[in-house]
N, C-alpha and C positions, 0 to 999 in steps of 0.2 A: 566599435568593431563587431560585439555580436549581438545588440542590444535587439537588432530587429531577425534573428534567428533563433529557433524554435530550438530550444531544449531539450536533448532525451535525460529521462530517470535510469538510472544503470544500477541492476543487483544481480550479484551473485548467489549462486543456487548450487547446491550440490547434486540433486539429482531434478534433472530435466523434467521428469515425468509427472512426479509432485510438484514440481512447479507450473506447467500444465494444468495441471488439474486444479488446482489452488488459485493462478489467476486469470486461468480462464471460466472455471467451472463455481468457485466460491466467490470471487469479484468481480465475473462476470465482464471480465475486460475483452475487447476483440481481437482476436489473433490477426496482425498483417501477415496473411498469408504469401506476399510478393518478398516479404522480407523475413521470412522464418525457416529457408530451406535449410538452415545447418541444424546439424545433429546437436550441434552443444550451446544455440543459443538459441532465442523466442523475441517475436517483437509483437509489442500489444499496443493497441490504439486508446487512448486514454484522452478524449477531448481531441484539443489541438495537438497534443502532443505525443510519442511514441513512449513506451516503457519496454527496455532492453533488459530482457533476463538469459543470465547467463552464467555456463557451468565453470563455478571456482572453488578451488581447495578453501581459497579464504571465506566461503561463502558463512554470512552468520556471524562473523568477527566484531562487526560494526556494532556499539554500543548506544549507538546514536540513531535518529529517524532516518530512514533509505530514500522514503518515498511520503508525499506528503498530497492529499488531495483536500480540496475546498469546495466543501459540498454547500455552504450557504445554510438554508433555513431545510435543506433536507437531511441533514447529518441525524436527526431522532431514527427518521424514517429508513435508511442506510445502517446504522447500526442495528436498529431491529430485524433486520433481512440479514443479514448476517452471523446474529445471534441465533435468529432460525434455522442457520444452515451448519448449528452447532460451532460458529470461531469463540476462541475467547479472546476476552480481552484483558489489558494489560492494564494496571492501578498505581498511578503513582501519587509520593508523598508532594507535593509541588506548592511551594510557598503563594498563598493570593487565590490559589482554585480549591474548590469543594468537587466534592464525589457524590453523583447524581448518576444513581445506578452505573453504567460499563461508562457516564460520560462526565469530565471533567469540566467544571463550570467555572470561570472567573468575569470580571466585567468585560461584557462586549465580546467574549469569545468562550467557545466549549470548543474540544475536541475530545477524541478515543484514538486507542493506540490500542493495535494488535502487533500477533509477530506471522509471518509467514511458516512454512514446514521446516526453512533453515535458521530462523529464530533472527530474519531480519526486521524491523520496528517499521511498522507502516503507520502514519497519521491519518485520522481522518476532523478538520476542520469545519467548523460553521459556524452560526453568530443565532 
């Protein structure tokens, strides 16, 4: 039924404007501007797929990853751009993976984990 339809990421945000500026300006994501006319939501182009941010009381609740991307053999190079642009990142204790500087290594896979301005967990994958 939706195996061949495109996916949006859906996060909540408290304040619009920092969010803005965070994934447009620090992730560098691109604003669909044909789909961004509301005041209280954002739509970003992410690859194939759209990422909907938008204004919630809940925003930040979720103790779990939001949003998850797969950078491949670029993930070194995407977290050092990012570290330049001053984000931190997040350390977990994770049974099988080691901590290789901001990036978590186990067999056949690393990722890093930031939080957004409303403290929701964004992934970033590679191999």
């Amino acid at each position: 039924m939706l195996a061949n339809t495109d996916a949006i990421a859906t996060v909540g945000v408290r304040d619009i404007a920092a969010a803005r500026t965070f994934y447009g300006d620090v992730l560098e994501l691109q604003e669909d501007s044909e789909r961004s006319h509301y005041p209280d939501f954002l739509t970003y182009r992410s690859g194939a797929v759209r990422v909907l941010v938008y204004q919630s009381t809940y925003a930040g609740t979720n103790q779990a990853t939001a949003i998850t991307w797969d950078l491949g053999d670029q993930l070194e190079a995407v977290v050092a751009a990012l570290a330049a642009k001053n984000v931190r990142f997040e350390h977990y204790a994770m049974p099988g993976m080691r901590l290789e500087g901001d990036i978590h290594v186990a067999d056949g896979m690393k990722a890093a984990w930031l939080k957004d301005p409303d403290g929701n967990i964004l992934s970033l994958n590679g191999r």
